[in-house]
Rosetta silent file (secondary structure, phi, psi, omega in degrees, C-alpha in Angstrom):
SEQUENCE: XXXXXXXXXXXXXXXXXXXXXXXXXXXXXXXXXXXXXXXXXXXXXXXXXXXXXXXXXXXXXXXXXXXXXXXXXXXXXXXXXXXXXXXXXXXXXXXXXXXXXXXXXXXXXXXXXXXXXXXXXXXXXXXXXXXXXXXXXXXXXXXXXXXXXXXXXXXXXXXXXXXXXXXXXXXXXXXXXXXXXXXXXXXXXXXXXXXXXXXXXXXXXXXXXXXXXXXXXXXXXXXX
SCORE:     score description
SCORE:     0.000 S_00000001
   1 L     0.000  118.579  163.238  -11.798  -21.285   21.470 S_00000001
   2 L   -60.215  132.340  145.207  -15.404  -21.624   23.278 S_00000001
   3 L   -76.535  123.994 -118.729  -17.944  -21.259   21.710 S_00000001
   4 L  -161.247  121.139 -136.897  -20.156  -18.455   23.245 S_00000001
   5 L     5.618   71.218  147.947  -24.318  -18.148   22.518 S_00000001
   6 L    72.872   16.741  147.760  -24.390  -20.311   20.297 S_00000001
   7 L   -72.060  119.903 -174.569  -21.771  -18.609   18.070 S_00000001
   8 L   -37.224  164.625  164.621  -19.352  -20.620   15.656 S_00000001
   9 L   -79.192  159.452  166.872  -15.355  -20.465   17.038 S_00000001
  10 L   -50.744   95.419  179.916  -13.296  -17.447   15.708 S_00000001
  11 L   -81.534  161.808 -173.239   -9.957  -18.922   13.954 S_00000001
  12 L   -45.164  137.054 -170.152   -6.842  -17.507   15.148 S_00000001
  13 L  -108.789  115.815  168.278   -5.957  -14.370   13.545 S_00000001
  14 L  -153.718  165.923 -143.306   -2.909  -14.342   11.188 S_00000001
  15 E  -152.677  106.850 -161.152   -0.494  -12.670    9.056 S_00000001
  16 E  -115.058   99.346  168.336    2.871  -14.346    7.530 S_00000001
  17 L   -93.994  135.524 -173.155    5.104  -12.097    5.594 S_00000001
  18 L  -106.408  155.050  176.857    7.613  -14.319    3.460 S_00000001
  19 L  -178.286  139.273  167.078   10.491  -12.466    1.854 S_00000001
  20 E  -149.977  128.563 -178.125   14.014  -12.123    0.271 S_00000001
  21 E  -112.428  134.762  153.863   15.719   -9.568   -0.603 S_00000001
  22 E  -119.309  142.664 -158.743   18.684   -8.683   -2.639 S_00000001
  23 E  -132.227  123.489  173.005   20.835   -6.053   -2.209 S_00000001
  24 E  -135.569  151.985 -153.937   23.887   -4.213   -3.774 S_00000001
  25 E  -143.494  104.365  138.142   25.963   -0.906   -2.491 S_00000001
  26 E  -145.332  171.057 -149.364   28.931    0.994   -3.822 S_00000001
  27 E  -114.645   91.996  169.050   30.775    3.765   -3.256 S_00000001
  28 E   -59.406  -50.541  151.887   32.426    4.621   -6.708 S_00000001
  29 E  -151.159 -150.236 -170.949   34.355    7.585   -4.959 S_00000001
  30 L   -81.961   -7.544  176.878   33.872   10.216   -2.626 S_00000001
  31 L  -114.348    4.836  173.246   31.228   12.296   -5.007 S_00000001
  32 E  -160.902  138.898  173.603   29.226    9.516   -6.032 S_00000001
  33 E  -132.057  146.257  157.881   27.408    6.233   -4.284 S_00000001
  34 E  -169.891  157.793 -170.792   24.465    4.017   -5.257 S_00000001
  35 E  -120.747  154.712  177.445   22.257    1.041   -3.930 S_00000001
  36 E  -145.188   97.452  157.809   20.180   -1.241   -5.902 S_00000001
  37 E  -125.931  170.737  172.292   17.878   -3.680   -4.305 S_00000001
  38 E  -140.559  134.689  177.147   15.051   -6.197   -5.051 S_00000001
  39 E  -115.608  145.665  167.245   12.584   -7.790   -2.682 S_00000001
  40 E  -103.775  111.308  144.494   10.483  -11.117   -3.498 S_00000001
  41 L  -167.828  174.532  145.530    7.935  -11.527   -1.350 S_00000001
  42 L   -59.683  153.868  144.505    4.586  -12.639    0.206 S_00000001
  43 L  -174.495  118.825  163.224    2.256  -11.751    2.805 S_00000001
  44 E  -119.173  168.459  156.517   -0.839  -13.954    3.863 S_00000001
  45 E   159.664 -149.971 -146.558   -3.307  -14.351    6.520 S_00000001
  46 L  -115.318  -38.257 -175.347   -6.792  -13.129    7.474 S_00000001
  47 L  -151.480  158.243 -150.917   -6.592   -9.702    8.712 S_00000001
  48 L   -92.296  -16.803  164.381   -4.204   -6.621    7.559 S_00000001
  49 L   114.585 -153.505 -171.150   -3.114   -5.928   11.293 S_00000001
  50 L   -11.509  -52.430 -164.766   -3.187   -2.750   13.302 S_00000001
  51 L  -106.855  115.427  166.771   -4.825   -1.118   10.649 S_00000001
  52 L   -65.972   51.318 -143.308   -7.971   -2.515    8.381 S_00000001
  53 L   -39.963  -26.764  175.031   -7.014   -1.552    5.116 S_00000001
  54 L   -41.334  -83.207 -160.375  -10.663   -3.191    4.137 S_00000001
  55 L   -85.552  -14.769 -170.640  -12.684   -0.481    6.283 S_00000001
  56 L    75.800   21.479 -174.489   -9.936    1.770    7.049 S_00000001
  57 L   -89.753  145.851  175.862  -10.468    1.562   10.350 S_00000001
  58 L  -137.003   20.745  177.450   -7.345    2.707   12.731 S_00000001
  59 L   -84.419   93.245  152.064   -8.438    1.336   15.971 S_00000001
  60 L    -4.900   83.380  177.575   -5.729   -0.609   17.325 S_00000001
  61 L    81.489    8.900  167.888   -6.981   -4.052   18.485 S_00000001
  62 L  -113.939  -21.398 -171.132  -10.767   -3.120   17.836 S_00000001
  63 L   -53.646  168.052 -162.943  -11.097   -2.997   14.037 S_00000001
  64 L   -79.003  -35.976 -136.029  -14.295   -4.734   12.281 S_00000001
  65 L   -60.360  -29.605 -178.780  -12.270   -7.903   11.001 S_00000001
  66 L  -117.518   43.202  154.744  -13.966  -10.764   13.447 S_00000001
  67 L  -126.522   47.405  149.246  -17.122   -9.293   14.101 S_00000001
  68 L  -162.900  162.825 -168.830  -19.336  -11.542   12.915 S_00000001
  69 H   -65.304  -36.315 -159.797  -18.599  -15.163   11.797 S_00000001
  70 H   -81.431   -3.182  168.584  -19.621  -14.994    8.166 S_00000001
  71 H   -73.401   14.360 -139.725  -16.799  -12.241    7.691 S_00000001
  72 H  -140.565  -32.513 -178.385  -14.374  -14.988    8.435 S_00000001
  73 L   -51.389  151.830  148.522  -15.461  -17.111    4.997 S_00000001
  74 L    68.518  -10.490  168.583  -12.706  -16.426    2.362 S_00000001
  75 L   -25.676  -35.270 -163.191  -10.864  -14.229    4.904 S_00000001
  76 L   -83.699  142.984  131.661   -7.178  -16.248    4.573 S_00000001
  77 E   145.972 -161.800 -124.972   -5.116  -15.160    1.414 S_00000001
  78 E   -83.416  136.191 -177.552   -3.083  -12.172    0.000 S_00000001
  79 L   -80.689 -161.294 -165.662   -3.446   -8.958    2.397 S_00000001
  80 L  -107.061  -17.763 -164.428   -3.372   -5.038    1.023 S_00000001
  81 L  -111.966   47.808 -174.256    0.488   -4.914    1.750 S_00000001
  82 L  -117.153  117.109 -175.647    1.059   -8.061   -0.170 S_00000001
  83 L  -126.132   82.558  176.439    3.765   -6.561   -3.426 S_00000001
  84 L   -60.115  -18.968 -179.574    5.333   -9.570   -4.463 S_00000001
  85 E  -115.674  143.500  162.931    8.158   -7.365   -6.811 S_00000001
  86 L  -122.269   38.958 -152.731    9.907   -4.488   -5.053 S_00000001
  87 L  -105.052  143.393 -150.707   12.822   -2.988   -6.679 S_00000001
  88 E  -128.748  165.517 -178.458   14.476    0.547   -5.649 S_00000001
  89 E  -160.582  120.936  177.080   17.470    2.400   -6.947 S_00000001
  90 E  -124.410  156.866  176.766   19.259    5.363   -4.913 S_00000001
  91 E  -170.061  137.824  149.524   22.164    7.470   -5.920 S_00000001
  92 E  -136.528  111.928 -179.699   23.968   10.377   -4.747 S_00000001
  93 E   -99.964  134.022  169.732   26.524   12.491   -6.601 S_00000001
  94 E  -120.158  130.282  165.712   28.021   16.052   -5.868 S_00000001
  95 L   -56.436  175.915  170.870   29.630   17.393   -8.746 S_00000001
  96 L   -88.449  -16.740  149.609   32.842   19.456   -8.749 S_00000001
  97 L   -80.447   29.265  162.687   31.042   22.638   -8.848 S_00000001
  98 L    81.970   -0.465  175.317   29.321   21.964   -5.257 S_00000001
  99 L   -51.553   70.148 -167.942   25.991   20.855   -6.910 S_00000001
 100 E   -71.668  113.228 -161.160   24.592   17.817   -4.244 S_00000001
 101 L  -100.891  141.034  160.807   22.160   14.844   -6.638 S_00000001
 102 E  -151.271  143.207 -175.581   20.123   12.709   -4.484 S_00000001
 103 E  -163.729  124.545  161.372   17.494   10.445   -6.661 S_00000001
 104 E   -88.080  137.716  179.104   15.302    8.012   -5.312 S_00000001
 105 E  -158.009  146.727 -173.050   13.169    5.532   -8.040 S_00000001
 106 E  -159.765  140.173  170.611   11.413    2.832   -6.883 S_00000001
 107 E  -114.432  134.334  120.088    8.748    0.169   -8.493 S_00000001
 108 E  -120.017  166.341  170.907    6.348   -2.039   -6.945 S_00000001
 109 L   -83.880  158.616 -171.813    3.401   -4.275   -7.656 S_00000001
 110 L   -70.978  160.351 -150.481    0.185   -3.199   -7.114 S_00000001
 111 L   -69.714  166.798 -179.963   -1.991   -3.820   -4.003 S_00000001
 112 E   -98.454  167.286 -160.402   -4.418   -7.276   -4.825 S_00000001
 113 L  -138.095  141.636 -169.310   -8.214   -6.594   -5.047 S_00000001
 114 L  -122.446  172.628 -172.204  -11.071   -7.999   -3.382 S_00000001
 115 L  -129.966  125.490  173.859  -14.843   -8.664   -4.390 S_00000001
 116 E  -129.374  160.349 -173.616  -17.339   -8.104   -1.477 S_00000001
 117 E  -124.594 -151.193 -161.308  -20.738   -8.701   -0.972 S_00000001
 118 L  -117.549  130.608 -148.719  -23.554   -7.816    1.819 S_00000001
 119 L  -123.078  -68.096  174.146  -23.791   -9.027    5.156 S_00000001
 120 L  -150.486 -163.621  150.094  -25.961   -6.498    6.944 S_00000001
 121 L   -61.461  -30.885  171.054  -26.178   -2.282    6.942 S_00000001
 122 L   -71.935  -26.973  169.469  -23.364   -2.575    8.585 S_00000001
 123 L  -114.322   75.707 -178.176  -21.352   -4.773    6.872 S_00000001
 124 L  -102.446   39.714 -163.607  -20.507   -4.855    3.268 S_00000001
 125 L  -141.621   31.249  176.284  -17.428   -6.756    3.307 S_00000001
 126 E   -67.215  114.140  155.730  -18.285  -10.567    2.940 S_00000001
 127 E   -84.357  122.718 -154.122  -15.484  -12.344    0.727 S_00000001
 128 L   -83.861  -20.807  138.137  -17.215  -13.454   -2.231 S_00000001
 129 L  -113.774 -152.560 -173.954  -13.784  -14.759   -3.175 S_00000001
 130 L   -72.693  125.310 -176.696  -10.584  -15.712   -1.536 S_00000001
 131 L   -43.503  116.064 -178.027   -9.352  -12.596    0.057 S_00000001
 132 L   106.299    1.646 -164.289   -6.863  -10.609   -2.558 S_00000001
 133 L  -100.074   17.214  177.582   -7.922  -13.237   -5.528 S_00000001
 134 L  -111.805   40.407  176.526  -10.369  -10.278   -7.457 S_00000001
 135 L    94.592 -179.270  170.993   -7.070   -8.996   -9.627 S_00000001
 136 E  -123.677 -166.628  169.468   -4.737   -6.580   -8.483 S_00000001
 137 L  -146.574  157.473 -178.291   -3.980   -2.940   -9.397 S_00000001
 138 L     3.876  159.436  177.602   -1.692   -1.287  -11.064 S_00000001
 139 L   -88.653  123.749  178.582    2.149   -1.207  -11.284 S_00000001
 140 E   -94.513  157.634 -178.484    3.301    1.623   -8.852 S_00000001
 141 E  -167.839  116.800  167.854    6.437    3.581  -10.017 S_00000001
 142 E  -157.451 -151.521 -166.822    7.989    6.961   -9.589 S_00000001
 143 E  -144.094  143.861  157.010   11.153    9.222   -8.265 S_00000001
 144 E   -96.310  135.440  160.799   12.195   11.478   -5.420 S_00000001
 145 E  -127.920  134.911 -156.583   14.600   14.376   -6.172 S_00000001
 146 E  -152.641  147.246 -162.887   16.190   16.503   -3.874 S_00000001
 147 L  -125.544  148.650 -122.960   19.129   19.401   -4.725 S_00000001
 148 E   167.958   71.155  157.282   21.486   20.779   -2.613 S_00000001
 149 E  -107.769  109.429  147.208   23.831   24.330   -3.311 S_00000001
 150 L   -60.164  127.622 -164.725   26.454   25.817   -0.597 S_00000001
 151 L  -133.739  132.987  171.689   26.958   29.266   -1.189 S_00000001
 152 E  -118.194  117.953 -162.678   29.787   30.528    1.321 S_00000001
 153 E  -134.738   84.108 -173.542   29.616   33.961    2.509 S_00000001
 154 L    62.362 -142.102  166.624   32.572   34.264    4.927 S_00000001
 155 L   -61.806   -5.129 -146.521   32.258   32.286    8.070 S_00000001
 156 E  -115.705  128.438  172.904   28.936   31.761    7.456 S_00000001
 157 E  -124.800  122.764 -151.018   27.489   28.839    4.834 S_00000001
 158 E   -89.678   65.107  178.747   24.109   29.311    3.151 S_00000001
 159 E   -73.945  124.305  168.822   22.815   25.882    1.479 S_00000001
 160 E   -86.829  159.247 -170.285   19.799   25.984   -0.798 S_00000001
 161 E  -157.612  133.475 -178.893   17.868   22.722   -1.169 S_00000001
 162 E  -127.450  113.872  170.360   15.471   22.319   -3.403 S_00000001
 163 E   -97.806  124.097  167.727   13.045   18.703   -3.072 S_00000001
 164 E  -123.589  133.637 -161.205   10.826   17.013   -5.396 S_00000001
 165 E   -97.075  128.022  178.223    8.356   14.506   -4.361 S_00000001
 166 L    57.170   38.437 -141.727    6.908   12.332   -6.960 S_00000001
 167 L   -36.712  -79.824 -163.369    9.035   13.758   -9.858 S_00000001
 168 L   -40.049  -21.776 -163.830    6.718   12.008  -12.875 S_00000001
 169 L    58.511   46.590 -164.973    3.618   13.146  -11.366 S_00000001
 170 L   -83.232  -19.622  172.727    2.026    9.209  -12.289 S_00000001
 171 L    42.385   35.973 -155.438   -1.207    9.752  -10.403 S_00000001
 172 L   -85.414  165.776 -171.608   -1.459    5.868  -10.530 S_00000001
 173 E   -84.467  115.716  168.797   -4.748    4.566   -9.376 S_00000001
 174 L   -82.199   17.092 -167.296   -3.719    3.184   -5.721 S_00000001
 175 L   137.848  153.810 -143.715   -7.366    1.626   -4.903 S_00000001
 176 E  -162.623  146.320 -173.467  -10.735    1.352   -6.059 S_00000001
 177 L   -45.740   69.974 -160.364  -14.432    0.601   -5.203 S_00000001
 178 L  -113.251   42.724  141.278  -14.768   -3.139   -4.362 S_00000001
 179 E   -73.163   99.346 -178.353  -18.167   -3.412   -3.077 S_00000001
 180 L   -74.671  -49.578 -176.541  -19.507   -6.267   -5.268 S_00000001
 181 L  -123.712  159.029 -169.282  -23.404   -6.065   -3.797 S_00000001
 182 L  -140.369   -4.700  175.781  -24.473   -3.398   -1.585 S_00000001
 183 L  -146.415  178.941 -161.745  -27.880   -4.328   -0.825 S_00000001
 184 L   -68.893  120.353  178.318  -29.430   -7.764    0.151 S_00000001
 185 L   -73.190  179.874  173.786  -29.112  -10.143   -3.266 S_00000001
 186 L   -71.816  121.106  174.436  -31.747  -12.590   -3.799 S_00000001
 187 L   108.314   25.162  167.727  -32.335  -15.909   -1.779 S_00000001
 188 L   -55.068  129.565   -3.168  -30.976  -13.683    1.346 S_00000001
 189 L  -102.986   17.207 -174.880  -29.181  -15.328    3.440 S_00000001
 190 H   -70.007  -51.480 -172.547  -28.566  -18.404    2.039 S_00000001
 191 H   -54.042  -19.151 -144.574  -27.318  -16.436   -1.226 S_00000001
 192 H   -52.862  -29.411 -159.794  -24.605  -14.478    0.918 S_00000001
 193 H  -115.124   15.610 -158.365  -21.457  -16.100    0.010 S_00000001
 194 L   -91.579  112.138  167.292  -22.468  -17.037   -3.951 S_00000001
 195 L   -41.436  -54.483  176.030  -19.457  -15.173   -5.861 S_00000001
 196 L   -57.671   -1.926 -179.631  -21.897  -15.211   -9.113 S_00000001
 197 L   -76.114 -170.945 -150.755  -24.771  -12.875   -7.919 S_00000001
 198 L  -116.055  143.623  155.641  -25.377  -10.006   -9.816 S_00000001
 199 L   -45.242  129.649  174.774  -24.092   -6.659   -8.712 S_00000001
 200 L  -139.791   26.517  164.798  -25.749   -3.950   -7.201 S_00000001
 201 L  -106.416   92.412  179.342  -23.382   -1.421   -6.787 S_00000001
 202 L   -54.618   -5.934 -160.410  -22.919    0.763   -9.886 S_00000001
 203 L   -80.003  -16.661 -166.942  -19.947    2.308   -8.044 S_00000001
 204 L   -25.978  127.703  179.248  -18.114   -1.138   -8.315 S_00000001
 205 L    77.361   -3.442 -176.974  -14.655   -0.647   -9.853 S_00000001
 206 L   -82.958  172.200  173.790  -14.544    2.812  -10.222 S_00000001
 207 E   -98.948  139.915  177.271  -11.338    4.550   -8.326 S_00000001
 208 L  -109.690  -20.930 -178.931  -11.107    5.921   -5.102 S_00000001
 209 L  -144.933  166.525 -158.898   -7.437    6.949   -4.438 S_00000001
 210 E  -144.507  147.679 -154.991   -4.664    8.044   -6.677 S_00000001
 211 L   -85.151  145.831  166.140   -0.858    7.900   -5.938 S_00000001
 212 L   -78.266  139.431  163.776    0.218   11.945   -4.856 S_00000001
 213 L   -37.732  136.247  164.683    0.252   14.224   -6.755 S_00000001
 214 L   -32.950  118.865  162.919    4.205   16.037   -8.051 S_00000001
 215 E  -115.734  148.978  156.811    4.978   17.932   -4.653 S_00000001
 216 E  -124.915  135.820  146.376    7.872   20.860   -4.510 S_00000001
 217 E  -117.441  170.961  141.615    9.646   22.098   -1.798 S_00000001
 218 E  -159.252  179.717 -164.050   12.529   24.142   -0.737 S_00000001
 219 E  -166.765  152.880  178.967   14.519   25.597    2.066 S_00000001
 220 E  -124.676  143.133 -170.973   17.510   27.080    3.162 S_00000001
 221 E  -116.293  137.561 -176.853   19.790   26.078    5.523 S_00000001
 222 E  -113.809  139.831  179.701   22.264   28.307    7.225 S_00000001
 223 E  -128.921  141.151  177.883   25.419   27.165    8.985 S_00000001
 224 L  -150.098    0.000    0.000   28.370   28.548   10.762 S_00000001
């Protein structure tokens, strides 16, 4: 990579997801199946891809991540989609009275957390450590449920379906303020990249997003 007025080079922008999953499936009879799997895995590199999960940025191939060099310090390690435990459980039974079970459950670990400091007005996203190395958050965990009843009224058959979205309601905290300094620290710019300076963002650590909220639906489906 050329260097280009008198700007350092750029490194290569990358993003390795490692993984293995196991997986098991039966069919017990014709009214009831379930799967069980668990993925192990990784994912490093520099930048979160399409999307900057940092800035939140959705600009395809445009996003903030290389633009300026000192954003590039501490840049490599664990991304926002980085879960190392995954483990899911599905099942569906229909009773003998025409009742149709569907249940979803699913666990993962929580996204890793980063500590940033101040760059310019523009920029508040220097890592003052290695990106994804400022803790993690929470254990995510909840259920899907969705219902099913055929009602037959001649030729014609009337299913009700009833869906629930987040059955526990867990409201776990999904992300959180991680703007370590917000305004220029002392000994600017020399100071830029010192993990220890003192904080000047009271907002630091507080939460910003929450897992959704218990949703219901239903609907009816007619067939004939």
């Amino acid at each position: 990579v050329e260097t280009v007025y008198g700007a350092p080079p750029m490194p290569e922008a990358k993003r390795i997801y490692r993984g293995i999953e196991l997986l098991a499936r039966k069919t017990f009879s014709q009214r009831l199946w379930l799967q069980a799997s668990y993925v192990f895995s990784s994912l490093r590199g520099n930048f979160d891809g399409e999307v900057s999960e940092n800035s939140g940025q959705t600009d395809p191939g445009i996003n903030g991540d290389f633009d300026y060099p000192q954003e590039v310090h501490n840049a490599y390690g664990r991304r926002y989609l980085d879960r190392p435990h995954l483990l899911r459980l599905d099942g569906y039974y229909v009773a003998p009275f025409g009742l149709s079970v569907g249940l979803q459950t699913w666990l993962r670990s929580g996204a890793p957390l980063n500590k940033f400091g101040y760059l310019n007005a523009f920029a508040q996203d220097l890592y003052l450590v290695p990106a994804g190395y400022a803790g993690r958050l929470p254990m995510e965990w909840d259920a899907n449920l969705t219902l099913a009843y055929p009602i037959h009224i001649g030729p014609v058959t009337a299913t009700l379906q009833a869906y629930v979205f987040n059955l526990f309601n867990n409201q776990i905290r999904t992300d959180q303020d991680t703007t370590w300094v917000d305004q220029q620290p002392e000994g600017y710019p020399a100071t830029i990249y010192d993990p220890n300076q003192p904080s000047t963002n009271v907002n630091y650590g507080l939460i910003t997003r929450r897992s959704d909220p218990r949703l219901f639906r239903a609907a009816i489906r007619i067939s004939f």
